[in-house]
N, C-alpha and C positions, 0 to 999 in steps of 0.2 A: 504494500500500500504506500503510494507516492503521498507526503507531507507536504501542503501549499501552506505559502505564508505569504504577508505583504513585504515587501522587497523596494519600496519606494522611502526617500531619504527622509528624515521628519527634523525641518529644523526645531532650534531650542536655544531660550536664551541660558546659556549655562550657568552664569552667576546668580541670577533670580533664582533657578531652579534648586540649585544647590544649599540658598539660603533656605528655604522650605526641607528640602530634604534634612540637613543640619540642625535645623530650630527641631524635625521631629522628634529625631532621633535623639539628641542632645537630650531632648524635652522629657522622655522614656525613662533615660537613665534620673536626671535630675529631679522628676516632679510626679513620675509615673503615671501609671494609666487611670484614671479616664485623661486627667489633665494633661495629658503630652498629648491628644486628639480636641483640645479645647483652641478653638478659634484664635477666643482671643489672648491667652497666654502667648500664642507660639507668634503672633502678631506683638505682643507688649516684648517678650523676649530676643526679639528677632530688632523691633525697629530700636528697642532702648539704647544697644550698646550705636548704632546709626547716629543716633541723634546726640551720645556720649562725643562722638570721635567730631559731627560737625559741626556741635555747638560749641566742642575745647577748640575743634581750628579758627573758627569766629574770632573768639575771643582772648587768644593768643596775637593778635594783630592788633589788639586794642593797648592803649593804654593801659598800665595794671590800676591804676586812678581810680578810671573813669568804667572798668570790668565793672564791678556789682548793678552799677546803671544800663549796661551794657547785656549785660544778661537780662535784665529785664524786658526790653526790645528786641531778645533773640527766642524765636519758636522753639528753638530746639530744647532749649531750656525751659520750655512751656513743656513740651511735648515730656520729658525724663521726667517731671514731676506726676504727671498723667499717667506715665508709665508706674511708678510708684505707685501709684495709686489702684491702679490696675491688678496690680499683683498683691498688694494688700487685700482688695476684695476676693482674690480666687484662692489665695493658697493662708490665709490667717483661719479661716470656716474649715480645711482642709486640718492644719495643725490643730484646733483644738477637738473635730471629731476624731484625729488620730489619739489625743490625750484624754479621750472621753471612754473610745473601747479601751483603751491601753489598763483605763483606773477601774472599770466597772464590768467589764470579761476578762481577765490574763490569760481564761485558757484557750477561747475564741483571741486573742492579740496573737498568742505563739504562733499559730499557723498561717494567722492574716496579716502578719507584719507586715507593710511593706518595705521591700529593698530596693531604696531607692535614697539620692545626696539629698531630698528634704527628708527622709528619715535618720541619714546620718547626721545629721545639723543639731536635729533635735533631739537625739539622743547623745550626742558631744558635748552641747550647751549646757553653760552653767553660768549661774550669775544673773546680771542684766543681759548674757547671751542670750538666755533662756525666753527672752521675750520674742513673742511671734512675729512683732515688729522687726528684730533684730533678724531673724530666721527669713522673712522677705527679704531684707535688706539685701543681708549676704547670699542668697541663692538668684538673685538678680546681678550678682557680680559675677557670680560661676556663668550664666548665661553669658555673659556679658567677654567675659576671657574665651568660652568656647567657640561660640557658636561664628561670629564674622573669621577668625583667623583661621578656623579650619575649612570656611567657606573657600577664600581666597584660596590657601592651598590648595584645594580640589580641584579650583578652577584652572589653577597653573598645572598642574598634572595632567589635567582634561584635553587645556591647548598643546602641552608638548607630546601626549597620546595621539592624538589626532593628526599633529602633523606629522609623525613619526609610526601611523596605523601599521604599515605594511613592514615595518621593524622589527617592530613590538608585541604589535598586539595581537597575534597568535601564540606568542611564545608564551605572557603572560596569562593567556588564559589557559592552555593548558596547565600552565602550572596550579592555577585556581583549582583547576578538575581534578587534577591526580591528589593535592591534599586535600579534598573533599573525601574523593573517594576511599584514602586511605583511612581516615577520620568516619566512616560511615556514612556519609552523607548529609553530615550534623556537622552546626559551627562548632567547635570548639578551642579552646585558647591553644592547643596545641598547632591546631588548621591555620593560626593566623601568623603563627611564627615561623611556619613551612612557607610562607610567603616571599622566600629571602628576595625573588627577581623583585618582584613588585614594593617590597621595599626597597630593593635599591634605587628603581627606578621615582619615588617619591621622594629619595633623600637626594639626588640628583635635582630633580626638579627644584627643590629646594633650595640646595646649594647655588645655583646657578637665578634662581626669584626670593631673594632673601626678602621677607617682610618689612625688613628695614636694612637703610643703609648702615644701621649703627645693629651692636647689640651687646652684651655684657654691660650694660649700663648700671650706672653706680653713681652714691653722693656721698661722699667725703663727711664723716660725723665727727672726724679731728684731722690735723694736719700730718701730710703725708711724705713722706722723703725718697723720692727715687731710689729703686737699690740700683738700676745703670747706670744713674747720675746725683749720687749725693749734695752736689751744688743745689738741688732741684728741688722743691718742696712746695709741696699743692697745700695751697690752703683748707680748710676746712670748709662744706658746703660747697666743694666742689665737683661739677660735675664729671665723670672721666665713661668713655665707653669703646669699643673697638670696631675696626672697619668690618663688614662682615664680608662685603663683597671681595677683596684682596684676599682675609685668612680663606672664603673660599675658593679662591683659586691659586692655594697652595697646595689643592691638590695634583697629583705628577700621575702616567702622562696626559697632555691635551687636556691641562686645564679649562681654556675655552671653549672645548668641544662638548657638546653633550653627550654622552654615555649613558644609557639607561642601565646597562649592566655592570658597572665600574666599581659599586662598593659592592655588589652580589659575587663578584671575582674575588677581589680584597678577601672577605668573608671566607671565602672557599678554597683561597690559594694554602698551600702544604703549611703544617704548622700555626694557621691563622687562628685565631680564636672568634667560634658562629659564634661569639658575643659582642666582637667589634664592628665597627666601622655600621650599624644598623641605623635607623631614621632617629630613633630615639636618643644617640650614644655622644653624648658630649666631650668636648676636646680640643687640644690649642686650634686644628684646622676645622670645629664646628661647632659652634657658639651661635648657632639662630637659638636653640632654648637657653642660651646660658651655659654657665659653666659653676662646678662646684654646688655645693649645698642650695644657694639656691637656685637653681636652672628649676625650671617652669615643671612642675610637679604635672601640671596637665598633659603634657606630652603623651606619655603613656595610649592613655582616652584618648586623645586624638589620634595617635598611629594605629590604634585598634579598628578605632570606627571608621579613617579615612580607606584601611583599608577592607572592610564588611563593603561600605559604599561602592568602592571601584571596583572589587570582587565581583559584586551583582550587576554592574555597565559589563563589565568584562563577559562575563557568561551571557546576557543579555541581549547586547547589542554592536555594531560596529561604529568607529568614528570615522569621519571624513570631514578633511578641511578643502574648502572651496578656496583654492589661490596656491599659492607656495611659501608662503608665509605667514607665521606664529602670529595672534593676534599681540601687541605691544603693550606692554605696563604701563602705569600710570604712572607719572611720581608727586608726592606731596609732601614736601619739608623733606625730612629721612622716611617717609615710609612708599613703601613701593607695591602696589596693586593689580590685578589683572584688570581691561578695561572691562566696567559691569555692564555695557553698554553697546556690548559689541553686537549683538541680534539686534537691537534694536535702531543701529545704525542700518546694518545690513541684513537683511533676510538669510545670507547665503555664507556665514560664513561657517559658525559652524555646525553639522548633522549630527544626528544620530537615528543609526537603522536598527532597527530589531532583528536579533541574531535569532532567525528560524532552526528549526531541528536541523534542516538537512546542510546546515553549517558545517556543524558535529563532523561530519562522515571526515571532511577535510584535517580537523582536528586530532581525530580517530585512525582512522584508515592513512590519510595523505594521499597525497595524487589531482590532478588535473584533470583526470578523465571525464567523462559524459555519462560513463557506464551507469547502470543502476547497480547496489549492492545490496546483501539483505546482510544485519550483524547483531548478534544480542548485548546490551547496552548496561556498562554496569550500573546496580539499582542508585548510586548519586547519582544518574543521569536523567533514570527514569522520573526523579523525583525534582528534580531542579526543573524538567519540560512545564512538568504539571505540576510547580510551583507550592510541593509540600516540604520542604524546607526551607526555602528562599521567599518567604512573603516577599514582594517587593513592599518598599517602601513610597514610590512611587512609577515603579515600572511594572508594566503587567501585560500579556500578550491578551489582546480581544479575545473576549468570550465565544469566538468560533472555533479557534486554533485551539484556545484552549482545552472544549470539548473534543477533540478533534486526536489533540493529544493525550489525552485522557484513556478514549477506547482504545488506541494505539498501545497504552501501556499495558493492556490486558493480557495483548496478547506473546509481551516480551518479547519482539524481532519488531524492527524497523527498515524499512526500507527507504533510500532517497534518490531522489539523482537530482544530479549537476546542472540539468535541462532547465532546470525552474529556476535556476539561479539569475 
């Protein structure tokens, strides 16, 4: 039985998209369900940290004077208060019916905890922590670090995927497939550390789109005396930070060149340690999280989840960039962005198709051929088709195909050809 799918390119604006996809997902772990499917949370968490970054640029250009006036006649600063406000209404009702079963069922609480960062909040707090005001405050900051910066990343991965499809992106998705498979066909923490291409290829992208042109940033709490230059002594309340762009490209060989598989080598050459050189791994030549004690605790969460997210494009769909060239960054003061703007400048620049069944066989089998093949499909394949492990988050094959692949799996043998392609 021949497998029909649609085959036609579907643009997308990838930073919009991205920001929804991030604000959910983020929204799951932090605030949990029903609230991570609530409108307007994922809308107050999504625009707050927006209106954080446009309303500091505003009023960075002002006067320090004549700022508290100045903020008065800036929206955005209208808007972050709104947003407080917003999320006091939906998650203060949430913490105290959590402190309500918690005091008045323990043994219904045990099983119904839930496990989620507003439940760790509220059970770490102490003090004036302890207030549910306090418990908004600070879980609109966790949005607030997560959600746009891991945006942005995605979206740099997304453009240097896409224009690097026919490189890449087969390789990487087999790789998705076979530690699935070996994994059962279930995520598991183990499935995401067998990821080593695709992380390479995210710390590459990385390296080469540092979020900012600065990073290890630091302020001086007393005065400070070079040790390469003792004559040298930084005042107190000084700011001090390092290039990021230069440390990285002290990486050797073909600094300049992008390499998707360059720290997956590293990682893998004789003697190396699978713990170096990964997205997460800080170091004199990678300082985007920091370095030392305190480098960005979040990293972690964001390498996990950037790469669940690209995992599921990857098996999903294909990329294609319309032109020969990467869409270009933005830049603003030190910090450096992908354009959010680029679909909506242009229709065409960049696609994505939906990766049909009869993809697989290339995957699978290899070859160019036309022939039809018949092959039985190991069951993470069967299950990824008909989307019983892989809810997407926002990707989903129409409900034809999906039927479609469904009695398909009944019968364990697939057949495809090339001819539809």
């Amino acid at each position: 039985m021949l497998i029909s799918g649609e085959s036609d390119w579907t643009p997308i604006q990838v930073h919009a998209r991205f920001l929804e996809i991030v604000g959910r997902t983020s929204a799951r772990v932090f605030v949990g369900y029903p609230l991570c499917r609530d409108a307007l949370w994922l809308s107050t968490s999504i625009d707050f940290a927006r209106c954080i970054f446009l309303g500091s640029g505003l009023l960075k250009v002002v006067p320090s004077l004549v700022r508290p006036f100045a903020a008065l006649l800036t929206p955005y600063i209208w808007r972050i208060h709104w947003h407080h406000r917003n999320a006091r209404k939906l998650l203060i009702p949430e913490i105290l019916r959590r402190r309500a079963i918690a005091k008045t069922a323990p043994e219904k609480w045990v099983t119904e905890r839930p496990n989620d960062m507003l439940q760790w909040l509220e059970e770490a707090s102490v003090g004036d922590d302890a207030r549910p005001e306090s418990i908004v405050h600070r879980q609109l900051g966790m949005s607030f670090a997560a959600i746009h910066t891991t945006t942005n990343h995605l979206t740099n991965v997304i453009y240097d995927l896409a224009t690097r499809w026919d490189e890449y992106g087969m390789e990487l998705r087999m790789e998705v497939i076979t530690s699935l498979n070996e994994d059962g066909g279930t995520w598991k923490k183990t499935t995401l550390t067998k990821l080593s291409k695709l992380d390479s290829f995210m710390k590459e992208s990385q390296r080469l789109n540092p979020p900012s042109a600065l990073s290890f940033n630091r302020k001086l709490l007393t005065p400070h005396t070079l040790s390469s230059d003792p004559s040298i002594t930084l005042p107190a309340s000084t700011y001090i930070a390092v290039a990021a762009g230069p440390i990285g490209l002290a990486i050797q060989p073909s600094p300049a060149t992008f390499d998707g598989l360059r720290f997956h080598r590293l990682r893998t050459a004789p003697g190396a340690s699978p713990h170096a050189h990964q997205f997460v791994t800080t170091g004199p030549s990678s300082m985007t999280f920091g370095h030392g004690k305190f480098a960005c605790p979040g990293r972690f969460f964001a390498s996990n989840e950037s790469k669940m997210i690209l995992a599921t494009l990857l098996l999903k769909y294909e990329l294609k960039l319309v032109g020969t060239e990467r869409p270009k960054n933005l830049v603003f003061a030190d910090a450096n962005f992908p354009d959010p703007n680029v679909k909506q400048r242009s229709r065409s620049k960049i696609l994505s198709q939906k990766l049909n069944a009869y993809r697989l066989e290339q995957a699978i089998l290899g070859g160019s051929h036309r022939s039809t093949r018949q092959f039985s499909l190991p069951k993470v394949l069967e299950d990824l088709l008909i989307e019983r492990h892989l809810d997407p988050l926002f990707l989903g094959f129409n409900k034809k195909f999906q039927n479609r692949a469904a009695m398909i799996t009944r019968s364990k043998t697939w057949s495809f050809s090339h001819d539809m392609v």
